[in-house]
Each structure stands twice: as structure tokens, then as C-alpha cells.
C-alpha positions as CSV (number, residue, x, y, z in Angstrom):
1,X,5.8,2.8,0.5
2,X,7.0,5.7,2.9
3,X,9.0,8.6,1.5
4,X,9.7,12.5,1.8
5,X,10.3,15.5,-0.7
6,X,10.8,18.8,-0.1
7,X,11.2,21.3,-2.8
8,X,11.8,25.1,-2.7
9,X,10.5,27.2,-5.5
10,X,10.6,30.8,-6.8
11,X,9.6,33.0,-9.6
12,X,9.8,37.3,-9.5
13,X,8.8,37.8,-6.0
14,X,6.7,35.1,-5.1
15,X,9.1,32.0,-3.6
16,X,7.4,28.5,-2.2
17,X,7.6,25.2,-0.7
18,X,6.2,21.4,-1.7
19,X,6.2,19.3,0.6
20,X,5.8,15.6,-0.5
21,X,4.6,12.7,2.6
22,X,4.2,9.3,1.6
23,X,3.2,6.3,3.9
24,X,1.5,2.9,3.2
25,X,-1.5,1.9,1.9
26,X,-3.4,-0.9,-0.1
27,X,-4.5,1.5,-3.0
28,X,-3.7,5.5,-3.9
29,X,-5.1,8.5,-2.2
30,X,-3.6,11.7,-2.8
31,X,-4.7,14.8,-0.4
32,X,-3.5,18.0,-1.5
33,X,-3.5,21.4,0.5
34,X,-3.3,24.1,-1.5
35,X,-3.5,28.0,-1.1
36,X,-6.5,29.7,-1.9
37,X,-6.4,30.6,-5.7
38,X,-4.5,27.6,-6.6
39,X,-7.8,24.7,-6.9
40,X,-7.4,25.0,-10.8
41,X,-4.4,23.1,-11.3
42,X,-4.8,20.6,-8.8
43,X,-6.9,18.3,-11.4
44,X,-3.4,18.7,-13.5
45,X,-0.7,18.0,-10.6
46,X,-3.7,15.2,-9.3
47,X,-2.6,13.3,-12.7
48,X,1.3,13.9,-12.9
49,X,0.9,12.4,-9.7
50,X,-1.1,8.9,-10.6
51,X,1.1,8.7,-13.8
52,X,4.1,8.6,-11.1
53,X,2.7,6.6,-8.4
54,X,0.4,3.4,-7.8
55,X,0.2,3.0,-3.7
56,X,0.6,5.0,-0.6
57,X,-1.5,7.4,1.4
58,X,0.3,11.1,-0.2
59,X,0.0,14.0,1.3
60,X,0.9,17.0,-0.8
61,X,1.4,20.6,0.5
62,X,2.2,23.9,-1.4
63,X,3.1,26.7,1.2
64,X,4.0,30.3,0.0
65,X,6.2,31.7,1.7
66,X,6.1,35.8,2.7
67,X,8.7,37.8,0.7
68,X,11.3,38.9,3.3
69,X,11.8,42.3,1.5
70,X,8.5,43.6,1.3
71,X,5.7,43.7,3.9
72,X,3.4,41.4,4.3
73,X,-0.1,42.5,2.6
74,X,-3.7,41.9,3.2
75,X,-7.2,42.5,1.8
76,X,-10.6,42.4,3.2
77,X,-12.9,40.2,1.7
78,X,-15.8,42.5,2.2
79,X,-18.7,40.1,0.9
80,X,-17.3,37.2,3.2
81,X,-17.4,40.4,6.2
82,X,-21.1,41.6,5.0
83,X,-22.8,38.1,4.7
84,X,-21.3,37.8,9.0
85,X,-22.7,41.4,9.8
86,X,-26.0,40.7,8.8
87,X,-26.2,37.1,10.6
88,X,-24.7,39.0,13.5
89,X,-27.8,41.7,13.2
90,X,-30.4,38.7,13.0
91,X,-28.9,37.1,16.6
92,X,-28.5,40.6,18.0
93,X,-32.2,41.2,17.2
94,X,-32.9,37.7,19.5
95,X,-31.0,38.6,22.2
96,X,-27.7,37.2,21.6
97,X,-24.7,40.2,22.1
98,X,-23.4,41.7,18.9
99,X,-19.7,40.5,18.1
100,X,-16.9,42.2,18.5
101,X,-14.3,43.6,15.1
102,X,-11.8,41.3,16.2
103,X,-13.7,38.2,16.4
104,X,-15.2,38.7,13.0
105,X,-12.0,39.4,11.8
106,X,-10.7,36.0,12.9
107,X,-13.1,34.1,10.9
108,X,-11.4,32.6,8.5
109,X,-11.5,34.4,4.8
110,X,-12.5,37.8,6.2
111,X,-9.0,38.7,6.1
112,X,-6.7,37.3,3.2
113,X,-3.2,37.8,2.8
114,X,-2.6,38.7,-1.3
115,X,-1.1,35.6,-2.6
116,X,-2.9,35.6,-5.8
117,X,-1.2,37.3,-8.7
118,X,-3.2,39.9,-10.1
119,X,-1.7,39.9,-13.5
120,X,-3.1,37.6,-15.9
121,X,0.4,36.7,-17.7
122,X,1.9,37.0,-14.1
123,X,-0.4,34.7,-12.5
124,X,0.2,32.2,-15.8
125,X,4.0,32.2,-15.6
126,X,3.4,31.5,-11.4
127,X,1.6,28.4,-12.2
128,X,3.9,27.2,-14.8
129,X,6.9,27.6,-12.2
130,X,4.9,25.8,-9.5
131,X,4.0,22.6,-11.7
132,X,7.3,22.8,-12.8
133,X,8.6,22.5,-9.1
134,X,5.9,20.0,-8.4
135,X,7.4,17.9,-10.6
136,X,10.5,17.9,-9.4
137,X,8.8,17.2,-5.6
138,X,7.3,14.4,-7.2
139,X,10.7,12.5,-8.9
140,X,12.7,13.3,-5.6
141,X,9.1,11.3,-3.7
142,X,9.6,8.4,-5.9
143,X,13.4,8.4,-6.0
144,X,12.7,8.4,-2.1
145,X,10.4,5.6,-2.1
146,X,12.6,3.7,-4.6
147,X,15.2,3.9,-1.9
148,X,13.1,2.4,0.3
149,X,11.8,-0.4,-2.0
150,X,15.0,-1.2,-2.2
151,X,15.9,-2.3,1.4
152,X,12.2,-3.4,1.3
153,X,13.6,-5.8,-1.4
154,X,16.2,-7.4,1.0
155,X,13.8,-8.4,3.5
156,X,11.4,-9.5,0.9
157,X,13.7,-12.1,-0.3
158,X,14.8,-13.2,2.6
159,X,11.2,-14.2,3.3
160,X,11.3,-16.5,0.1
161,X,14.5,-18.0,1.1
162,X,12.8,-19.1,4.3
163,X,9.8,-20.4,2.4
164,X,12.2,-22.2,0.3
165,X,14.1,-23.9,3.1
166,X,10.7,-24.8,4.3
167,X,9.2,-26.4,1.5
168,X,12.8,-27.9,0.8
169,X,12.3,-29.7,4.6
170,X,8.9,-30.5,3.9
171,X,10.2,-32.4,1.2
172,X,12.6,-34.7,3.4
173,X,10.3,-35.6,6.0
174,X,10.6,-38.9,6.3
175,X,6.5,-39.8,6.3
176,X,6.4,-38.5,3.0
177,X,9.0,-40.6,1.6
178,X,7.6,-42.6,-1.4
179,X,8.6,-45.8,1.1
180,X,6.6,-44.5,3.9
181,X,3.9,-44.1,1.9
182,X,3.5,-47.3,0.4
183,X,4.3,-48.7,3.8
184,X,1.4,-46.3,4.9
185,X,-1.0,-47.4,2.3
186,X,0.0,-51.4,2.6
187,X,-1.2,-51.3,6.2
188,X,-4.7,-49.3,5.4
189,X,-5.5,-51.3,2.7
190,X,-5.2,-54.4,4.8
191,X,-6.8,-52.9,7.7
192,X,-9.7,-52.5,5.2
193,X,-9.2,-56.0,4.0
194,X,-9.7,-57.4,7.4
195,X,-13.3,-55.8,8.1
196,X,-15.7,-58.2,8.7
197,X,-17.8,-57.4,7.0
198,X,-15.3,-56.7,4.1
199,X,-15.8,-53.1,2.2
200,X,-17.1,-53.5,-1.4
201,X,-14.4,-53.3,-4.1
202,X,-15.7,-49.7,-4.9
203,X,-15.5,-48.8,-1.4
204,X,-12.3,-50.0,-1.6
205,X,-11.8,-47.9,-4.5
206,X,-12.6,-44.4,-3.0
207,X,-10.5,-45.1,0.6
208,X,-7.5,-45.8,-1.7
209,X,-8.3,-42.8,-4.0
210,X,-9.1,-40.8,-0.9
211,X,-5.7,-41.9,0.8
212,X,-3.5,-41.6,-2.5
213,X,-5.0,-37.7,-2.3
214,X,-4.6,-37.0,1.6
215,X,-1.0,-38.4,1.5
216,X,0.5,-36.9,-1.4
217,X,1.6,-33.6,-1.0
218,X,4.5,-33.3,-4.2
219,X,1.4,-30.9,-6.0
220,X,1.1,-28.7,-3.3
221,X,5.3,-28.7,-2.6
222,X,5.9,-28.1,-6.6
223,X,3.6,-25.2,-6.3
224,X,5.2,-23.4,-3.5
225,X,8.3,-23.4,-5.1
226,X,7.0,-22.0,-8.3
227,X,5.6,-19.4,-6.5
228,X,9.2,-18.7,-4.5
229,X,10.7,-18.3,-8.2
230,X,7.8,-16.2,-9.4
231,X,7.9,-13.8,-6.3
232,X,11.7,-13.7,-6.9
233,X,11.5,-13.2,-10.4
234,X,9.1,-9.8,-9.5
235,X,11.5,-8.7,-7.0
236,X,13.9,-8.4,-9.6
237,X,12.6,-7.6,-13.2
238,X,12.8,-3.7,-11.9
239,X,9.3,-3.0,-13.1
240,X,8.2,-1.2,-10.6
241,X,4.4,-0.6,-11.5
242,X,1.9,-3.3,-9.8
243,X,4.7,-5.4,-8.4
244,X,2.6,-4.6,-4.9
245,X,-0.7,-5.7,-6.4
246,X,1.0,-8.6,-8.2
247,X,2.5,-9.4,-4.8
248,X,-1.0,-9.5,-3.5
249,X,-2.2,-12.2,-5.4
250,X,1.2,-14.2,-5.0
251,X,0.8,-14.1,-1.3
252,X,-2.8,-15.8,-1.3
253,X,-1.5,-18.5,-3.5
254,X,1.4,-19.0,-0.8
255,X,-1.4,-19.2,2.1
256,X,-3.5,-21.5,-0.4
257,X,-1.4,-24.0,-0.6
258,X,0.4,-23.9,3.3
259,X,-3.6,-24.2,4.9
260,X,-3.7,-27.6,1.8
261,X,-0.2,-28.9,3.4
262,X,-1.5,-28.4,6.8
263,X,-4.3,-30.3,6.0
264,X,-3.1,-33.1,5.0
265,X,-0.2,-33.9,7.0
266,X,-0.5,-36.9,8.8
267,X,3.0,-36.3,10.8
268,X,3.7,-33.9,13.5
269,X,7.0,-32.7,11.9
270,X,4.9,-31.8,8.8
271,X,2.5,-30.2,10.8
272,X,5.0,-27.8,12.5
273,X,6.9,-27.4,8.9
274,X,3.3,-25.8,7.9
275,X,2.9,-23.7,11.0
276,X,6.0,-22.3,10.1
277,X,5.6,-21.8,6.7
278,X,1.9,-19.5,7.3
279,X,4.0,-17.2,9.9
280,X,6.3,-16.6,7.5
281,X,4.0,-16.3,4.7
282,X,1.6,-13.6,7.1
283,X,4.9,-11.9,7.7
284,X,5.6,-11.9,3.8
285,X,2.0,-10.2,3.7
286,X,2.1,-7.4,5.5
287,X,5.7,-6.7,4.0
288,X,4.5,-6.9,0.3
289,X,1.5,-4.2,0.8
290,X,3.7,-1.6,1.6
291,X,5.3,-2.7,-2.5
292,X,3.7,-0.5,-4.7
């Protein structure tokens, strides 16, 4: 399920953005970018997150944002510079030219800009605010998605209609007319008759009972339609966890039974009715695992 949030946040001077991206996908991965100093609370927002959402490929991105008013500040981070001098020393001592200040200080983590609150209560009350916002990033994601299920749901059910109208033709075919069958039958059990030598009575037996099986496709029908009303009835109870999963399982019972009616058909308009009925049915597939 695709979808978009974009929240801005502030507390004192510190002001930020989450940034919410949603696109499809079988299970749930979440990927979040954080700012340095901020790892400890991803296990936290990591679960208000799965508690919220069951599919899609999220990516979730908190951005500080530099405070207009005041100038921008840095720091060293002197241990990260010393451990780079000294690997710098061991190459120089092999021949390799020493580096130059500013390529050491464009290694990433020499220099830092000071995001981190130094201030125990401060830094606490920070990362209160920005769970707080990432909640609200998160219900304006699923209100996005939900918007999107939503037209999602009109195609979905168009898809059943056509499988209905399908299975409804299937039905009127005229070869599978209980007349055409027992005309069907009538002339392979006298074709069966006329062998010379004549089949056994239980050979006779198992072609009928083979027949009766290969010709009758009311099972298969009956089930297809009980699986239109059962797709339908998810579409519509407004429960919106596992419908996708649920969906899943629906649509292999759909294939199931069109590859069954295929197989049996003994009639080229049947046989096209159940070509038509897997395109629709592998269109209906890809549609349903974008359903969380």
C-alpha cells in the first residue's frame, strides 16, 4: 500500500521533520534514518509502527533542521580524528603521502554538527516531543494508505464482478447442460457397449465414474462463487488488518479451481470462459498484495 506523511516538529530550539514513504510489499520492512544520538528510541517508534501497520516497504526519516536564529555549531570528534592520524602515520611510514586537514576532515564523524541535547531533562523532553510527532507521521501514513485502499477497493470489486459474470456464463454453456450431459454420456456408454471385445462391467464402472467426474463442473462453479462472496465480504467488513494476507489465500483458491475448470472442459466456449477467468484472477493477484 503506497502512502506519504510529512510532519513538522518543534520543542525550545530544536525544530524537525518526519518524513513517512510507503510502497508495496508482500510482508513489513521498516528502514529508519535517524540522526546520530537518536538509535535509542528507534526499538520504541520500530513498534508503534508494527502495532499501526501490516505490509509495505516504509521508509522513515527524522531530519533536524538548523535553527535559523542562531549559527550553526560543530564539534570535533577528536578520538574519531586520532584513530585517522595514526592510520595516516602507518601509510606515510610505507610510502604512501600523508593526507591533507581537509580530507580528514571530510571523513564522515570527524566533524559533527551539535544536535544532541546536552541536558539530561532537555534531551528527555526532546525525545518525548519527537515520538510524539512520530506518531502523528504515522496516523497521517495510514490515513494516507487508507485513502488509497479505498480506490484500491473499487478496482478490487470490480475484479469479482467479472469473475462472477464469468462463472455465471460458465454456467449456461450449453455442453454443460444437464441434457447435454446425459446426451454426452448416452453416446459413451454405448460407444463402450459396442467394443468388441466388450469392457467388463467394472471397467464399465470406472469410465462412467471417470466420465460423471470429468463432466461435472457444478463443484467447482459453486466454489467460485463462494469465494466471489467471501472476497466481497473482506472488502467490506472494514477490518483492515490481514485483509492482504487473507486475500492471498483467497486468490489461490480462485486459481485452484479456474486450472480444475480448465481441465475438464470438453467445449471450446468453456475452455475460453476459463482462460478468461485465470487473467482476471492473475490481475486480481497482483491487485490484492498491494492490501495490507
Amino acid at each position: 500500500m503506497t502512502g506519504f506523511a510529512r510532519v513538522d516538529g518543534r520543542a525550545g530550539n530544536k525544530a524537525w521533520i518526519w518524513e513517512l514513504k510507503s510502497v508495496n510489499g508482500r510482508g513489513l520492512e521498516l528502514r529508519f534514518r535517524l540522526p546520530p544520538g537518536f538509535d535509542s528510541i528507534e526499538a520504541e517508534l520500530r513498534s508503534q509502527a508494527q502495532a499501526r501497520l501490516v505490509r509495505g516497504n516504509i521508509n522513515l526519516n527524522l531530519q533536524f533542521i538548523e535553527n535559523a536564529e542562531a549559527s550553526p555549531a560543530y564539534r570535533l570528534n577528536e578520538a574519531l580524528l586520532e584513530q585517522l592520524l595514526a592510520m595516516a602515520s602507518r601509510l606515510e611510514s610505507r610510502g604512501i603521502g600523508a593526507p591533507r586537514l581537509d580530507g580528514l576532515l571530510a571523513v564522515r564523524g570527524v566533524v559533527e554538527p551539535v544536535g544532541v541535547v546536552d541536558d539530561e531533562a532537555a534531551r528527555a523532553a526532546l525525545e518525548v516531543a519527537v515520538k510524539q510527532s512520530f506518531g502523528t507521521a504515522l496516523k497521517t501514513l495510514a490515513e494516507s494508505r487508507a485513502a488509497e485502499g479505498a480506490k484500491l477497493a473499487e478496482v478490487l470489486t470490480g475484479q469479482f464482478n467479472e469473475i462472477a459474470a464469468l462463472t455465471a456464463r460458465a454456467a449456461e454453456v450449453e455442453a454443460v447442460r444437464p441434457e447435454a450431459l446425459r446426451r454426452r454420456l448416452q453416446q459413451q456408454l454405448a460407444d463402450l457397449l459396442a467394443q468388441n471385445p466388450p469392457v467388463t462391467e467394472e471397467r464399465l464402472a470406472q469410465e462412467l465414474a471417470l466420465q460423471i467426474t470429468r463432466l461435472d463442473i457444478r463443484e467447482e462453479l459453486d466454489r467460485l462463487r463462494a469465494h466471489v462472496e467471501a472476497a466481497r465480504s473482506l472488502i467490506g467488513s472494514g477490518d483492515a488488518k490481514g485483509v492482504g494476507r487473507k486475500l492471498d489465500f483467497l486468490m489461490q483458491e480462485f486459481n485452484r479451481e479456474a486450472n480444475t475448470l480448465c481441465s475438464k472442459s470438453f467445449d471450446a466456449g468453456l475452455t475460453a470462459i476459463g482462460l478468461d477467468l485465470k487473467l482476471v484472477i492473475d490481475r486480481l493477484r497482483e491487485q490484492a498484495q498491494n492490501v495490507e
